[in-house]
C-alpha positions as CSV (number, residue, x, y, z in Angstrom):
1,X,0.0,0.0,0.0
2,X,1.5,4.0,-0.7
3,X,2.0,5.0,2.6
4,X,0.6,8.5,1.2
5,X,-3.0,6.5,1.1
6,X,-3.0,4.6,4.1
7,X,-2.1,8.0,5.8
8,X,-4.5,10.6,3.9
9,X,-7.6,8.6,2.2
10,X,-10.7,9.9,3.4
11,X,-9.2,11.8,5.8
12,X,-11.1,15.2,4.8
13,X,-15.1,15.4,6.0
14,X,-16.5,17.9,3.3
15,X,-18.2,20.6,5.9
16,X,-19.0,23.2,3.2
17,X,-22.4,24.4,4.7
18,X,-20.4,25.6,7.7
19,X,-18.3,28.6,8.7
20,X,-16.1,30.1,7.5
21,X,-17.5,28.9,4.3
22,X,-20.8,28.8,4.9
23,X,-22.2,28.1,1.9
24,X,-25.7,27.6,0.7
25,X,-26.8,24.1,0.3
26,X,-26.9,24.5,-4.1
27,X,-23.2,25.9,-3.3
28,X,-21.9,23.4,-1.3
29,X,-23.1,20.5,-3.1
30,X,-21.5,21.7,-6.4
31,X,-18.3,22.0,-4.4
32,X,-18.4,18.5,-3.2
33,X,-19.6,17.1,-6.5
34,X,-16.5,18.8,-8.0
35,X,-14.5,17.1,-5.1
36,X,-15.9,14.2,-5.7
37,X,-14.6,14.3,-9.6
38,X,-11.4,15.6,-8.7
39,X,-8.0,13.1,-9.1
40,X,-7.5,13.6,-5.7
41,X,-11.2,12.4,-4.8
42,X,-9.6,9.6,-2.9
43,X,-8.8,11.7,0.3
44,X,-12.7,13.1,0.4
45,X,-14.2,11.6,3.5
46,X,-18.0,12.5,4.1
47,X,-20.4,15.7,3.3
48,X,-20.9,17.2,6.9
49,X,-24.5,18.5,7.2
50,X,-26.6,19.6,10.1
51,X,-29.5,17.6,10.8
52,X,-31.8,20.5,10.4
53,X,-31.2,20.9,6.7
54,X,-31.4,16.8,5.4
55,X,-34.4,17.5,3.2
56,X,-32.6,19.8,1.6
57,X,-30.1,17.1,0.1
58,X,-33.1,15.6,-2.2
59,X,-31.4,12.3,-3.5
60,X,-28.0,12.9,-3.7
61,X,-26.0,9.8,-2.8
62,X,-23.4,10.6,-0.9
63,X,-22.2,8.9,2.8
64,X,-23.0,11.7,5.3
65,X,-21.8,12.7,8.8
66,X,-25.0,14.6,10.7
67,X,-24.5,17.1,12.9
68,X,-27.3,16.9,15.4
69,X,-28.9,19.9,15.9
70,X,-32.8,18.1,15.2
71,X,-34.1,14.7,15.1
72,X,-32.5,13.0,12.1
73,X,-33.4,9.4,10.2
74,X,-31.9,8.7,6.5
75,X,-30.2,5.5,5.2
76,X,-27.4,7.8,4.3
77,X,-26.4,8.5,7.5
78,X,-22.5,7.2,8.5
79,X,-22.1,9.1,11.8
80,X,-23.9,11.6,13.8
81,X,-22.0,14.2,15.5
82,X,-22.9,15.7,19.0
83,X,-22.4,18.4,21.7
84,X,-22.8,17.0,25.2
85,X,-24.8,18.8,27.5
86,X,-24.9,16.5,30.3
87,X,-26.1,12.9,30.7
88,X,-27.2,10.4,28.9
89,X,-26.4,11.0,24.8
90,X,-29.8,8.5,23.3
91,X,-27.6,8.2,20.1
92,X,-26.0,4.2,19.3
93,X,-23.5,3.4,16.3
94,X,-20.7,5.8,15.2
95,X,-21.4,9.2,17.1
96,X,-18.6,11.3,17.7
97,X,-19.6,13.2,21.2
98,X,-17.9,17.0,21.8
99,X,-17.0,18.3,25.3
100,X,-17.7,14.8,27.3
101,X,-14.9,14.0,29.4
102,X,-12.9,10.8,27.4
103,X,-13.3,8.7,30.5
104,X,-17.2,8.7,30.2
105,X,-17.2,8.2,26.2
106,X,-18.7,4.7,25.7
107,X,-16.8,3.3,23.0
108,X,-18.5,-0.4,23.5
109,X,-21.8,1.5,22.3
110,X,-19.9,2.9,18.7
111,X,-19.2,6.4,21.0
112,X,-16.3,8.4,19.7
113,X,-14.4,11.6,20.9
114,X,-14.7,14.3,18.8
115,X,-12.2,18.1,19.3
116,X,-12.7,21.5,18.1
117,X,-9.5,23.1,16.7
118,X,-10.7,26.6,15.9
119,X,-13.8,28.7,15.3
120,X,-15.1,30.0,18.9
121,X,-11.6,29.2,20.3
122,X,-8.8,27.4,19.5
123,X,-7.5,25.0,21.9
124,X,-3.3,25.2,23.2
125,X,-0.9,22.9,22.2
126,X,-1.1,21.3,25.3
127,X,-4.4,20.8,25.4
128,X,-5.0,19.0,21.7
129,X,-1.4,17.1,22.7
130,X,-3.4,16.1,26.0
131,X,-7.0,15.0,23.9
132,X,-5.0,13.3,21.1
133,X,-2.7,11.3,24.2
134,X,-6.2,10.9,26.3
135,X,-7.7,8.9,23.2
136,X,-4.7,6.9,22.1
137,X,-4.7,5.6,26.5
138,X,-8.1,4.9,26.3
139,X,-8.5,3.6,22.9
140,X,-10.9,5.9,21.4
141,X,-11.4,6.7,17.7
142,X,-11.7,10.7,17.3
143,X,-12.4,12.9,14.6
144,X,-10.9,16.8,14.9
145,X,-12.8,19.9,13.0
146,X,-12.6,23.6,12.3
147,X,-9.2,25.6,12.2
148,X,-7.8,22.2,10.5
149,X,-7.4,24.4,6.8
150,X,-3.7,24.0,6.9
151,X,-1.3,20.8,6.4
152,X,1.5,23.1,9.2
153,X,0.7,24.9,11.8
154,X,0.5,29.1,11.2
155,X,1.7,31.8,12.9
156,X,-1.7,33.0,14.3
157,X,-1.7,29.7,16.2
158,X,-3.9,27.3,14.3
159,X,-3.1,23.9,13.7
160,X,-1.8,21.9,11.1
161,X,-3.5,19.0,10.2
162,X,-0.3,17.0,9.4
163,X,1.2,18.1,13.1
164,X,-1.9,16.6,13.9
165,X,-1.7,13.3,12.3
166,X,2.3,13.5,13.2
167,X,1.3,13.4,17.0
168,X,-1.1,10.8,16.6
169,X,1.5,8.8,14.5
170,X,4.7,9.3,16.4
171,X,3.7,10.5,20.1
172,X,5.9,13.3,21.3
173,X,2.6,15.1,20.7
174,X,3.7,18.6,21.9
175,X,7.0,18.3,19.6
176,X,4.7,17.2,16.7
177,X,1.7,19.6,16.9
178,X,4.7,22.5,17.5
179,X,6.4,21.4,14.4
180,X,7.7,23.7,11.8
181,X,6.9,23.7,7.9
182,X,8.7,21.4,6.1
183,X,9.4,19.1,9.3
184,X,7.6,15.9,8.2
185,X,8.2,14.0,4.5
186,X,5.4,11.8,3.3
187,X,6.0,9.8,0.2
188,X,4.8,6.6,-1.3
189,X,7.1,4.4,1.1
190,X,6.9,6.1,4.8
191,X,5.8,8.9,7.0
192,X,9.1,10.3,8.2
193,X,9.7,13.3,11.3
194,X,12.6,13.7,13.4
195,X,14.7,10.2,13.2
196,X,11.4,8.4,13.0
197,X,9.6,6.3,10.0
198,X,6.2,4.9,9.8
199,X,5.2,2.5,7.0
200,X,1.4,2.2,5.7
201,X,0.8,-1.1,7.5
202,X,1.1,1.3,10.8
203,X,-0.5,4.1,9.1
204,X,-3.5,2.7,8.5
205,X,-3.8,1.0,11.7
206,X,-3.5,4.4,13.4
207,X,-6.6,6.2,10.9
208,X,-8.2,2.8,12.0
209,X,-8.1,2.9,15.6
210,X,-7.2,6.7,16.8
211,X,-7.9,9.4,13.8
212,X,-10.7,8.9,12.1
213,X,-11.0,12.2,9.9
214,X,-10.8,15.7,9.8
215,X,-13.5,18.3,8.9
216,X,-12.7,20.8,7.0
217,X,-15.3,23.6,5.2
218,X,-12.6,23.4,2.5
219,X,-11.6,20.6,0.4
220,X,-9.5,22.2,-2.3
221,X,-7.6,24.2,0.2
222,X,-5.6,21.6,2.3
223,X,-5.1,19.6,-1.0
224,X,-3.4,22.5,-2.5
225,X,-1.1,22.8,0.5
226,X,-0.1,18.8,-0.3
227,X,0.5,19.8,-4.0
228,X,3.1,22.6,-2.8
229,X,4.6,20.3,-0.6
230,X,4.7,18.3,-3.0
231,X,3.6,15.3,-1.3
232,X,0.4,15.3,-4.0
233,X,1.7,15.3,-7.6
């Protein structure tokens, strides 16, 4: 397997209907379809859409990730996504649960952790470091969204999906999330970052069983970063 795959494929949730994008639901299902025909479709994970606005999908086929913000049935449905508020969550299968402490996330019952890496705030380095190391303990599946535009981490302080997927990868997870542009090399063979190599066999096992996906209102944005890093040809 390219290592570049077992790393990146599917890794993007398509959240187009959402800030900073926000677009309309026309808009962002043109975007997606134009993802979706794109040669780097492969990395396009799911179209992110709120529970609220379903209907307004018709009969697109497409694999969808609902954030729940109203009741929500449809075969199309992958995952749900949710902000605890306390208790119980009435949600079974893959839900990815916001803001619940990781000790009380019920992975027997298809619970996930899910962390917010920009909009209304974006989180330290110590404290993604400490979600993506609470998760890996506890084996937990997570998904991370919003501020995740960027493959390196900027100098206003968001964070770089790649330093994301480094620290998840390799550990050291302040050292990877604080790494600089140009740190890590991804090729067809291995992951590389400081001394260290991962292969795709261990790639993939770690998308498998710790990160699940991103979500990002951009699809064409990160995969241009990849192109001038030239890890996408």
């Amino acid at each position: 397997m390219d290592a570049r795959r077992a790393l990146l494929q599917r890794l993007i949730d398509h959240a187009a209907l959402f800030p900073p994008a926000s677009m309309t639901m026309p808009e962002a299902l043109a975007e997606d379809r134009r993802a979706r025909e794109s040669e780097h479709a492969w990395l396009l994970g799911r179209f992110v859409v709120p529970a609220s606005k379903l209907a307004e999908l018709g009969d697109e086929e497409r694999a969808l990730s609902v954030v729940a913000d109203a009741g929500a049935s449809d075969p199309r449905i992958a995952a749900i996504e949710v902000r605890w508020a306390g208790g119980d969550l009435r949600y079974v299968g893959e839900v990815y649960v916001e803001d619940m402490p990781l000790d009380r996330i019920n992975a027997a019952a298809g619970h996930r952790a899910k962390v917010r890496c920009g909009g209304e705030r974006i989180p330290s380095v110590e404290e993604l470091a400490t979600f993506i190391r609470g998760c890996r303990d506890r084996n937990l599946v997570f998904k991370a969204t919003a501020g995740l535009h960027h493959a390196y981490s900027t100098a206003a302080g968001e964070h770089g999906f790649l330093n994301l997927l480094a620290a998840a990868v390799f550990g050291d997870e302040e050292e990877a999330l604080r790494a600089e542009t140009g740190s890590f090399e991804l090729d067809e063979h291995s992951f590389r970052w400081n001394g260290r190599e991962a292969g795709a066999e261990e790639l993939a096992r770690v998308r498998r069983d710790l990160v699940h996906s991103i979500g990002s209102c951009s699809f064409f944005e990160p995969v241009e970063e990849l192109r001038v890093l030239e890890i996408l040809a």
